[in-house]
SEGUKE-890779 format. One record per residue (C-alpha): residue number from 1; residue in three letters; x, y, z negated. Coordinates in steps of 0.05 Angstrom, whole numbers, plus 5000, padded with zeros to 4 digits. Layout:
<pts>
<pt i="NUM" aa="Ala" c1="X" c2="Y" c3="Z"/>
...
</pts>
This chain:
<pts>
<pt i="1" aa="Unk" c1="1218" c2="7145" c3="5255"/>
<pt i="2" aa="Unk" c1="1244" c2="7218" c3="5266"/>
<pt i="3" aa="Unk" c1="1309" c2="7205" c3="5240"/>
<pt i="4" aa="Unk" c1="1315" c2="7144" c3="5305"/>
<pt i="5" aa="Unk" c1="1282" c2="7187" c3="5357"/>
<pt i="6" aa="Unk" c1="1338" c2="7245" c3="5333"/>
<pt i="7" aa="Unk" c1="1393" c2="7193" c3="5339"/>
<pt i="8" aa="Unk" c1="1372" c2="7163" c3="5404"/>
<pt i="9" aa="Unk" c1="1359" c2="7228" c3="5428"/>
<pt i="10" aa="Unk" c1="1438" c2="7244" c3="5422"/>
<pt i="11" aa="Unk" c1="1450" c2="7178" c3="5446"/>
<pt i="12" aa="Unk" c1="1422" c2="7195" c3="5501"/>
<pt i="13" aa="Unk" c1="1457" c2="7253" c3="5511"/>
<pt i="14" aa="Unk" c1="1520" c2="7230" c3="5493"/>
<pt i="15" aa="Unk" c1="1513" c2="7164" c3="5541"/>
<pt i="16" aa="Unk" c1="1533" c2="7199" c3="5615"/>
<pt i="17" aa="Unk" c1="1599" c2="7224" c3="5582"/>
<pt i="18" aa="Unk" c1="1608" c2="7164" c3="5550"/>
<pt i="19" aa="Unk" c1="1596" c2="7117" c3="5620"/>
<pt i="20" aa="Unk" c1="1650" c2="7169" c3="5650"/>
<pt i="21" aa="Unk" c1="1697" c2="7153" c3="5598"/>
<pt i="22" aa="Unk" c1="1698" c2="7083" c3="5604"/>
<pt i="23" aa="Unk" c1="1689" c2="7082" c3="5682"/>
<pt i="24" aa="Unk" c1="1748" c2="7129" c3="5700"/>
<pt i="25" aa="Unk" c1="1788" c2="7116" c3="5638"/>
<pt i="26" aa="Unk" c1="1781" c2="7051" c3="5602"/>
<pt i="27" aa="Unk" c1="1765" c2="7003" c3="5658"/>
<pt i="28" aa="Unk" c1="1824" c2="7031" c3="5693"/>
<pt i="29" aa="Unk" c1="1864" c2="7017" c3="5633"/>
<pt i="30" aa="Unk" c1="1843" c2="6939" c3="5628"/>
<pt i="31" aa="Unk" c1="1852" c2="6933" c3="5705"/>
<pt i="32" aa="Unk" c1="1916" c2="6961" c3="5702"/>
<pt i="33" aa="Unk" c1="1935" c2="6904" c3="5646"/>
<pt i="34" aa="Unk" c1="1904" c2="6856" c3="5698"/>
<pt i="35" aa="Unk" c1="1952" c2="6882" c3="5761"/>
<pt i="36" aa="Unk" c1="2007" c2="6878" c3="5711"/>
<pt i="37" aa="Unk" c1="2006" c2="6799" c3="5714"/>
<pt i="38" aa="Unk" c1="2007" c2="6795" c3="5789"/>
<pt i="39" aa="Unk" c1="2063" c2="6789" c3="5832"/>
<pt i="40" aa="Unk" c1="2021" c2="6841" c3="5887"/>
<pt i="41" aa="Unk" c1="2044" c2="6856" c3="5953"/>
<pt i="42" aa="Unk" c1="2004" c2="6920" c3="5965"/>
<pt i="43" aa="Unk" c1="2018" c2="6915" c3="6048"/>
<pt i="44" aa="Unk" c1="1992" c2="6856" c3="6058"/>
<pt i="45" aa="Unk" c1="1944" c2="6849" c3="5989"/>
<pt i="46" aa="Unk" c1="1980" c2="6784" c3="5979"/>
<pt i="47" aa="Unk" c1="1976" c2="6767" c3="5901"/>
<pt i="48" aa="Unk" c1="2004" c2="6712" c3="5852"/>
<pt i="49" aa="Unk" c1="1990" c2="6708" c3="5783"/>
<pt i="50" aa="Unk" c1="2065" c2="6707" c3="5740"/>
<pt i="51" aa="Unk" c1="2035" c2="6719" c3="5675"/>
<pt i="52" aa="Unk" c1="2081" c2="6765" c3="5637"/>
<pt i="53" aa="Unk" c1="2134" c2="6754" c3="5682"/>
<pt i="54" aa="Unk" c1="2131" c2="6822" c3="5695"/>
<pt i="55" aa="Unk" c1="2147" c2="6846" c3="5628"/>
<pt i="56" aa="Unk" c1="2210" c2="6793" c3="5619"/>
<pt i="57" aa="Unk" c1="2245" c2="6829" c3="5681"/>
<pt i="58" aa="Unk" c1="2234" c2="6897" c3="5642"/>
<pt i="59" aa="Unk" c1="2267" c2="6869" c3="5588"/>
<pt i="60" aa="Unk" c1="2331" c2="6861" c3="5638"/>
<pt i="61" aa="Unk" c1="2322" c2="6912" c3="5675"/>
<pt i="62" aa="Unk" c1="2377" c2="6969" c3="5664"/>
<pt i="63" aa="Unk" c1="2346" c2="7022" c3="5704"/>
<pt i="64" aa="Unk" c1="2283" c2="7015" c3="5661"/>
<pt i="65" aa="Unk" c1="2317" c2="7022" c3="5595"/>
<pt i="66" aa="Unk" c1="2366" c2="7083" c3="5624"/>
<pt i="67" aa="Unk" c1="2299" c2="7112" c3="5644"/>
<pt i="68" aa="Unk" c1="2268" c2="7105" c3="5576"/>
<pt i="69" aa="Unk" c1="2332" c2="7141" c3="5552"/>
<pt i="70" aa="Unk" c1="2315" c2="7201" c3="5593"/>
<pt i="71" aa="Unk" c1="2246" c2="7199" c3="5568"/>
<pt i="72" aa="Unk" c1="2275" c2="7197" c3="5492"/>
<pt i="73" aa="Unk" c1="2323" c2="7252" c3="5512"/>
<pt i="74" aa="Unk" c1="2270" c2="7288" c3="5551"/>
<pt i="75" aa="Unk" c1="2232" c2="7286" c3="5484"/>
<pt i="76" aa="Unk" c1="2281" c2="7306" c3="5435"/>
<pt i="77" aa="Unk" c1="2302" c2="7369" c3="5473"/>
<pt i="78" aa="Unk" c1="2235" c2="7384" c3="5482"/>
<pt i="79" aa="Unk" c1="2213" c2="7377" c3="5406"/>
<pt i="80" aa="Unk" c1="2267" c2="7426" c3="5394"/>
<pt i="81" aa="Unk" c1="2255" c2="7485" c3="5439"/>
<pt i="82" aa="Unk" c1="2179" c2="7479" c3="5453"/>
<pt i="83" aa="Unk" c1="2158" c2="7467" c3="5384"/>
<pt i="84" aa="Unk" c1="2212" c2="7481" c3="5333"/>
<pt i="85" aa="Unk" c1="2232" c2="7536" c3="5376"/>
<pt i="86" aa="Unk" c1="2174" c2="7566" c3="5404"/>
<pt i="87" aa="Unk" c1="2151" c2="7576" c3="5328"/>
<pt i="88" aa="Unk" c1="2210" c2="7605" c3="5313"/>
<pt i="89" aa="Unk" c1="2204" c2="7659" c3="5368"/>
<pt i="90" aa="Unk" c1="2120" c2="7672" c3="5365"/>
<pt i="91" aa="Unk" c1="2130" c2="7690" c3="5295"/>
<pt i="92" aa="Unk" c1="2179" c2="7734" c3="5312"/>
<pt i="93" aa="Unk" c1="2134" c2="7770" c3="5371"/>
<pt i="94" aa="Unk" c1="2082" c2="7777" c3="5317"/>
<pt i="95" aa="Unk" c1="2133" c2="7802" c3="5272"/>
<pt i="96" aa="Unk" c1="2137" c2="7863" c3="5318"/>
<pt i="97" aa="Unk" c1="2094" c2="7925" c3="5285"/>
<pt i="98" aa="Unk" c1="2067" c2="7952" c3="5351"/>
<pt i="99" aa="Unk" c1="2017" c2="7915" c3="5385"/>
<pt i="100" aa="Unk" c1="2036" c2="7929" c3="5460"/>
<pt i="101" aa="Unk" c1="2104" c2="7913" c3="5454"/>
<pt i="102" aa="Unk" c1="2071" c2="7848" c3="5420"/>
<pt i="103" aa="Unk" c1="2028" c2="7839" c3="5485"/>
<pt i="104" aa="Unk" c1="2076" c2="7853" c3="5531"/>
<pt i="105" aa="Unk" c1="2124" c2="7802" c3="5501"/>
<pt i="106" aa="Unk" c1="2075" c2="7757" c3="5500"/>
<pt i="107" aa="Unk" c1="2064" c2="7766" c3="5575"/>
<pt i="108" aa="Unk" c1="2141" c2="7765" c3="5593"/>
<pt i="109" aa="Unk" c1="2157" c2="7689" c3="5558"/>
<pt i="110" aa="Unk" c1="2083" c2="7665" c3="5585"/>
<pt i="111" aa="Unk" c1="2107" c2="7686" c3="5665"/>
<pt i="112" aa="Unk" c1="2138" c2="7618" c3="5672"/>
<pt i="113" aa="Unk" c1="2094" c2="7575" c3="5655"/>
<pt i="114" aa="Unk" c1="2045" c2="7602" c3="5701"/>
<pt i="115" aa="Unk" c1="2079" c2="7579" c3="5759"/>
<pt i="116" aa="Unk" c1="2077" c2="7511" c3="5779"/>
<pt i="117" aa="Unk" c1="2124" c2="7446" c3="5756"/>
<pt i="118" aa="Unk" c1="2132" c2="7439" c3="5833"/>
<pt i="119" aa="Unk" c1="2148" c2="7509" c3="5848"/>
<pt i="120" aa="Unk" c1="2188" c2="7518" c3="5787"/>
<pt i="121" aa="Unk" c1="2223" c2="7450" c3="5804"/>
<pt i="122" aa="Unk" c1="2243" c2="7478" c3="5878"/>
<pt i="123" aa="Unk" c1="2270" c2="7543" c3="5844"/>
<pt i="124" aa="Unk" c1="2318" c2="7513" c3="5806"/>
<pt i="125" aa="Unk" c1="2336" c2="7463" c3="5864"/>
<pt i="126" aa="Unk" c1="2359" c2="7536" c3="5891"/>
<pt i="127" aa="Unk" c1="2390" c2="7559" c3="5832"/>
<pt i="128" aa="Unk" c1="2426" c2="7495" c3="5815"/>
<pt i="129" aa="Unk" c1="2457" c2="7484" c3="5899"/>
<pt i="130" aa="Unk" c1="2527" c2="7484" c3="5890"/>
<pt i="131" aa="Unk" c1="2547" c2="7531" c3="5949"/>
<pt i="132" aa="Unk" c1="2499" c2="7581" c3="5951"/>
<pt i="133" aa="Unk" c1="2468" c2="7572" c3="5874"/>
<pt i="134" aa="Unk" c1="2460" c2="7643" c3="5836"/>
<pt i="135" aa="Unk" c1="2491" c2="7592" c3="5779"/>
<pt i="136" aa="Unk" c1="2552" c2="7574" c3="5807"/>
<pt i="137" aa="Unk" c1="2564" c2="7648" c3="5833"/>
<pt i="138" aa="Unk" c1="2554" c2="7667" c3="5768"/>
<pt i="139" aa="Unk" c1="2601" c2="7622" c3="5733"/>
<pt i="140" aa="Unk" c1="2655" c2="7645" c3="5779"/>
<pt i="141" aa="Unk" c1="2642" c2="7720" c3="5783"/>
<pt i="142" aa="Unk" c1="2649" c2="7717" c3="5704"/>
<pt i="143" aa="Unk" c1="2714" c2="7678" c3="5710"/>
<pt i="144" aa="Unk" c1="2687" c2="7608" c3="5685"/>
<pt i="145" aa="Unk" c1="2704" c2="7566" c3="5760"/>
<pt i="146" aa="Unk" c1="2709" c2="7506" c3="5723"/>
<pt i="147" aa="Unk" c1="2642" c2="7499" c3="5697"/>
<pt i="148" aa="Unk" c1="2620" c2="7510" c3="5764"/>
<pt i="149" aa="Unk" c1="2597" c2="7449" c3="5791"/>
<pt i="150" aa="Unk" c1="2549" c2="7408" c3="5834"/>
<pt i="151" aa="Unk" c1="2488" c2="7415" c3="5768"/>
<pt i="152" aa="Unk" c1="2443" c2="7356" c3="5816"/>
<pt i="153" aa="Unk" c1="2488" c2="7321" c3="5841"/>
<pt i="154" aa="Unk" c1="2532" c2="7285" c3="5779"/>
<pt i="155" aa="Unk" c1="2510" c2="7233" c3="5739"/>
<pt i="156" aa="Unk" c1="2540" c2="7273" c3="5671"/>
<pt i="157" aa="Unk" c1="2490" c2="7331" c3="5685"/>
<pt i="158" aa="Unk" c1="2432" c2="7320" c3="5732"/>
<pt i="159" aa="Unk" c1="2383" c2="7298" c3="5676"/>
<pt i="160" aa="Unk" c1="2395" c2="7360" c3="5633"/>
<pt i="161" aa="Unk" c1="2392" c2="7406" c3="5685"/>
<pt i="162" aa="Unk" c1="2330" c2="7387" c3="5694"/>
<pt i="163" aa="Unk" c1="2309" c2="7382" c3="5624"/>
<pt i="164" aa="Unk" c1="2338" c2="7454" c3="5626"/>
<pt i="165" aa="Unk" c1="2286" c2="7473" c3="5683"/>
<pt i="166" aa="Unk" c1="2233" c2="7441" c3="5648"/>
<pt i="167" aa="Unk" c1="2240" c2="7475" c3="5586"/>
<pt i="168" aa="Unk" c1="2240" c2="7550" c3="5619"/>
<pt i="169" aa="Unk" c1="2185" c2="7534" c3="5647"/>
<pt i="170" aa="Unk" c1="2144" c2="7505" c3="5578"/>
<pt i="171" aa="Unk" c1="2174" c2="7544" c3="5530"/>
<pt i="172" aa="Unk" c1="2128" c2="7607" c3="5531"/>
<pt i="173" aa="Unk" c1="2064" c2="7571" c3="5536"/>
<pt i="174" aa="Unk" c1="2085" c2="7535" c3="5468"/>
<pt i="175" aa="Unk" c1="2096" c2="7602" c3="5440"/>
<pt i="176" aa="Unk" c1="2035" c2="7634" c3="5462"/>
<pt i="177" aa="Unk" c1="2004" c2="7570" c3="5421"/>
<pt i="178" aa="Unk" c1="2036" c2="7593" c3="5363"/>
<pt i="179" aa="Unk" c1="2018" c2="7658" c3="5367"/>
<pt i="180" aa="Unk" c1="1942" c2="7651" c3="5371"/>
<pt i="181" aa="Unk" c1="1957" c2="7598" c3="5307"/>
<pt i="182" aa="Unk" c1="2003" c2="7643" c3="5264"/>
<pt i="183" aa="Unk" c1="1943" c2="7703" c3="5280"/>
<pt i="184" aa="Unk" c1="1896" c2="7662" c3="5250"/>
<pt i="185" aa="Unk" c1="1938" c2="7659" c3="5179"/>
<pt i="186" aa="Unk" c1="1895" c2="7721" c3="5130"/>
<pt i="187" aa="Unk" c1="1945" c2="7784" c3="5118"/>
<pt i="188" aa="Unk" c1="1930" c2="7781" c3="5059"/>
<pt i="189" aa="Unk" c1="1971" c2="7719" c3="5050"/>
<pt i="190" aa="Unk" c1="2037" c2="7760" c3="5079"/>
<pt i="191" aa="Unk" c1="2018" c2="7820" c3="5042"/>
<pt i="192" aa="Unk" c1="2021" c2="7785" c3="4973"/>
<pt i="193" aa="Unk" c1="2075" c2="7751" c3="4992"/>
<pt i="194" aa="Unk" c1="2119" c2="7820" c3="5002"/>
<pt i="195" aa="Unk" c1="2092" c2="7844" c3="4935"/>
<pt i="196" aa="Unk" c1="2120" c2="7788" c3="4905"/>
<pt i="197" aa="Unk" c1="2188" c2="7813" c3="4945"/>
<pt i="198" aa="Unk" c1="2195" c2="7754" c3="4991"/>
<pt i="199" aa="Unk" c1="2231" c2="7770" c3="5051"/>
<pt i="200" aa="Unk" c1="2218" c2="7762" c3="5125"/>
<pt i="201" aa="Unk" c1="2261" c2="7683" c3="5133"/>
<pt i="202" aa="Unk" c1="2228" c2="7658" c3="5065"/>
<pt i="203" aa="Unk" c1="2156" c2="7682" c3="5090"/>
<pt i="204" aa="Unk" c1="2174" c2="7641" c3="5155"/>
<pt i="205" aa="Unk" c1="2191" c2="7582" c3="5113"/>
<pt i="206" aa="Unk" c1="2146" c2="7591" c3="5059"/>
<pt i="207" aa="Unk" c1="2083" c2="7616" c3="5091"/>
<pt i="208" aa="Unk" c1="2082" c2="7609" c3="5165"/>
<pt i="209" aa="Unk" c1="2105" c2="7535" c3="5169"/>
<pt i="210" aa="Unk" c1="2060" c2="7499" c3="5122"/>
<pt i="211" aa="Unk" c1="2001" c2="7544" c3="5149"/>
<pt i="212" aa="Unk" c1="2013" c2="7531" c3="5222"/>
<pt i="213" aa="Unk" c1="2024" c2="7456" c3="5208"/>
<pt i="214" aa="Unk" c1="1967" c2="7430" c3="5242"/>
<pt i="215" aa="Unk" c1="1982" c2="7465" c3="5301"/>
<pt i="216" aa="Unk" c1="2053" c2="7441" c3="5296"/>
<pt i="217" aa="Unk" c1="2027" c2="7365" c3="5296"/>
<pt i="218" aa="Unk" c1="1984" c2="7381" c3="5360"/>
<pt i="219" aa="Unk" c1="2038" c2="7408" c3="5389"/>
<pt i="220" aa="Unk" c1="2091" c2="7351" c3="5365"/>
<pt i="221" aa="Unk" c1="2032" c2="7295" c3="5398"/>
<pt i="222" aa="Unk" c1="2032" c2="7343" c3="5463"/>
<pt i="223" aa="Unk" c1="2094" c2="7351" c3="5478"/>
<pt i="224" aa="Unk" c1="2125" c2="7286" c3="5468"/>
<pt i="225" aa="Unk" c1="2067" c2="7244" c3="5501"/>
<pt i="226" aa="Unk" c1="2087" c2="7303" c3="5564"/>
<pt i="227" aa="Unk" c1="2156" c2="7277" c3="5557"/>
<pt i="228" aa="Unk" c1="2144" c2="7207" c3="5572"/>
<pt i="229" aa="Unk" c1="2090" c2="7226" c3="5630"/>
<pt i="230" aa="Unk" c1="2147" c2="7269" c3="5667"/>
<pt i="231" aa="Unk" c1="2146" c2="7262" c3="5744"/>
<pt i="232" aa="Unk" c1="2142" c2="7326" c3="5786"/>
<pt i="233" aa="Unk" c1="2206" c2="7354" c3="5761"/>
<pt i="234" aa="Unk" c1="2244" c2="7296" c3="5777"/>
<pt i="235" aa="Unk" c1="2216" c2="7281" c3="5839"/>
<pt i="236" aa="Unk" c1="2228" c2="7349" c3="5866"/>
<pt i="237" aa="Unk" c1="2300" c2="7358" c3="5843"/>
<pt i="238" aa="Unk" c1="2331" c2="7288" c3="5853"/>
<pt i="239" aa="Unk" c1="2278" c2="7234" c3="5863"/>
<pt i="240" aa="Unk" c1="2317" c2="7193" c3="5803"/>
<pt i="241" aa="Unk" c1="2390" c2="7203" c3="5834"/>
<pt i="242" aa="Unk" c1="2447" c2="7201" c3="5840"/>
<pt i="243" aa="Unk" c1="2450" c2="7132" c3="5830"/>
<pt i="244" aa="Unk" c1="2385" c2="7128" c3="5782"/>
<pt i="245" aa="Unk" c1="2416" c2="7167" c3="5730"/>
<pt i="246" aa="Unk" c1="2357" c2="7222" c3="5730"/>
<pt i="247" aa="Unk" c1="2297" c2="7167" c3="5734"/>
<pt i="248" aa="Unk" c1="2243" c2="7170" c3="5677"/>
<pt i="249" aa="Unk" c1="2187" c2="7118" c3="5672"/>
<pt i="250" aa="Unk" c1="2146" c2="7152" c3="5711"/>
<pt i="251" aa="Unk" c1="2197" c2="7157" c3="5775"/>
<pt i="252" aa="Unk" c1="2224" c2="7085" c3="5759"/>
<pt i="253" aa="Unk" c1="2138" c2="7067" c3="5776"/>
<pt i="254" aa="Unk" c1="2129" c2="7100" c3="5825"/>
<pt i="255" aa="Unk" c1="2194" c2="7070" c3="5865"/>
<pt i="256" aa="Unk" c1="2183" c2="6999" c3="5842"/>
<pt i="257" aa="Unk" c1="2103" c2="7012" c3="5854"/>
<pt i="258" aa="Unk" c1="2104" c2="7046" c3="5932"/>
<pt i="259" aa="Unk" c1="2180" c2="7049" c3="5950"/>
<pt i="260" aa="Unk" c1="2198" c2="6974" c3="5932"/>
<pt i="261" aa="Unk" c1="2126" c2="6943" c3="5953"/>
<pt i="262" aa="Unk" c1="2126" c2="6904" c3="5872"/>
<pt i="263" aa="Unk" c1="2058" c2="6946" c3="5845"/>
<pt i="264" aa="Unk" c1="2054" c2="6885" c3="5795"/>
<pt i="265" aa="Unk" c1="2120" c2="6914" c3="5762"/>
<pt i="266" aa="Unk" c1="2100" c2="6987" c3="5759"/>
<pt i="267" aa="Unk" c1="2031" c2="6970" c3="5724"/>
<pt i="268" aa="Unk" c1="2075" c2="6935" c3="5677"/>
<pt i="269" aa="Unk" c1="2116" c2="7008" c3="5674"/>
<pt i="270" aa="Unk" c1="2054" c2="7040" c3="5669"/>
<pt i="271" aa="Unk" c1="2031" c2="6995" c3="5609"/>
<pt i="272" aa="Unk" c1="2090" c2="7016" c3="5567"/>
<pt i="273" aa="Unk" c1="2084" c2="7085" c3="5587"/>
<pt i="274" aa="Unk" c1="2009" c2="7079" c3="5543"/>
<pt i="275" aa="Unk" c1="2036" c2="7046" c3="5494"/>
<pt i="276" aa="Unk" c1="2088" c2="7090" c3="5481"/>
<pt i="277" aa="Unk" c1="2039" c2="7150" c3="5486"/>
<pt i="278" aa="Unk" c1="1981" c2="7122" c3="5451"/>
<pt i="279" aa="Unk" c1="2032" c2="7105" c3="5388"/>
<pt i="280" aa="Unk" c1="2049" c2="7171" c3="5380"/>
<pt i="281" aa="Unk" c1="1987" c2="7204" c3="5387"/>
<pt i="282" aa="Unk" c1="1955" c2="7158" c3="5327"/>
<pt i="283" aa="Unk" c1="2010" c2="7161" c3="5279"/>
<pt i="284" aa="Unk" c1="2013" c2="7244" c3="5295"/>
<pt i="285" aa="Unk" c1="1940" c2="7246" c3="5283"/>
<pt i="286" aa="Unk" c1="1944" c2="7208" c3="5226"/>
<pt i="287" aa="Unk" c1="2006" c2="7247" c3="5198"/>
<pt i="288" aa="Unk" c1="1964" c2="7315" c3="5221"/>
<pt i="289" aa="Unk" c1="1900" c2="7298" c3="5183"/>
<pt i="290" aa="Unk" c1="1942" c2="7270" c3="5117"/>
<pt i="291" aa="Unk" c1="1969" c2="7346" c3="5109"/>
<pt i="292" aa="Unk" c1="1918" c2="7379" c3="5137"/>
<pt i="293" aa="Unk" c1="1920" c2="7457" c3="5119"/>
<pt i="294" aa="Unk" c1="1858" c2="7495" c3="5086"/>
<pt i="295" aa="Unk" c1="1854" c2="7570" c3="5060"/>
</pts>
């Protein structure tokens, strides 16, 4: 009888959080489904059932699959500098034998990503304007006028400029991730590791990989699940132009949602958009406990 007054006592504590969680996340996700059937004027509140009629025009829709491109892109550049790379350059910070210049560096990268995605994303509007643009002056002062160019305003290079924005502005939280993870690895580790006369790039490979690995995952399940939920960048720099050739899944909803009055279409966005998300977080978490690191 103790045991089952313990256990409902957690129960009971447990249950609030729990009625949260299924009120403001859960419910929202099977009404979402729900909307994603309709054919849902949200003006006039007009709705018609269509079934997954709604899904069938994604399948033909061009703008949704270049969108999902971006996303894959978005991704992909991201796995490389804000995981692959900001490893790479927190173990070099903590490489560094004095311990200020290891906080101060620390500092410097994190700046960035302090500041907004909005206010970053209006920066680099600046930076990328084709007239005025430090970028452009740049380019030219150094003698490269042909790479100067209108970065926002061509289909070739809108999306990675902004990919480029988005990763100065990630790339030192990552880093400051890795940091905190590689300072949790013993010294003892390193230390018998340089008896044994391995240098600095085989201790990278050979100690500070496997042992940050876990962080690694989290940060491989973060950062692409971020890359598919991309908006405010977008939206600040180009709203999805020119000619849709910047738009992610998240832009591509909210025009079809709120610009082109067809909310049934954009829930159906929005269910891919968990899908996607929710994939990749399981099979990471699965991958992440299956090599899971212990010392």
């Amino acid at each position: 009888m103790r045991a089952i007054r313990q256990r409902a006592l957690g129960l009971a504590w447990v249950a609030p959080a729990l009625a949260l969680v299924v009120v403001f996340v859960y419910l929202p996700l099977v009404q979402n489904f729900q909307f994603s059937t309709l054919k849902w004027d949200i003006y006039s509140g007009t709705q018609e059932y269509v079934g997954l009629d709604n899904y069938r025009k994604l399948v033909d829709d061009p703008v949704f699959w270049s969108s999902l491109g971006n996303n894959v892109l978005y991704a992909v550049v991201s796995i490389v500098f804000q995981v692959f790379g900001a490893l790479l350059l927190a173990a070099l910070i903590e490489g560094v034998r004095s311990e200020r210049w290891q906080r101060g560096l620390r500092a410097v990268y994190f700046i960035p990503s302090a500041i907004s995605m909005t206010v970053a994303g209006l920066l680099f509007y600046f930076i990328y304007e084709p007239n005025l643009g430090p970028l452009n002056h740049l380019l030219r002062a150094i003698g490269l006028d042909g790479l100067a160019q209108a970065w926002l305003g061509q289909e070739s290079t809108a999306m990675s400029a902004i990919i480029a924005m988005s990763q100065w502005q990630g790339f030192g939280y990552s880093t400051l991730l890795f940091a905190v993870a590689i300072q949790r690895i013993p010294r003892e580790i390193y230390g018998a590791a340089a008896i044994d006369g391995t240098g600095p790039v085989r201790r990278f490979f050979h100690v500070t990989v496997p042992l940050v690995r876990e962080m690694t995952g989290l940060m491989m399940m973060v950062t692409i699940s971020g890359a598919f939920q991309v908006f405010n960048e977008v939206m600040v720099m180009t709203s999805g132009g020119p000619d849709n050739s910047s738009q992610v899944l998240g832009t591509w909803l909210y025009r079809s949602g709120f610009v082109r009055n067809n909310f049934g279409y954009a829930a159906a966005i929005a269910t891919v958009i968990f899908v996607i998300t929710l994939g990749i977080a399981v099979g990471q978490m699965w991958v992440t406990r299956k090599r899971r690191v212990e010392w």
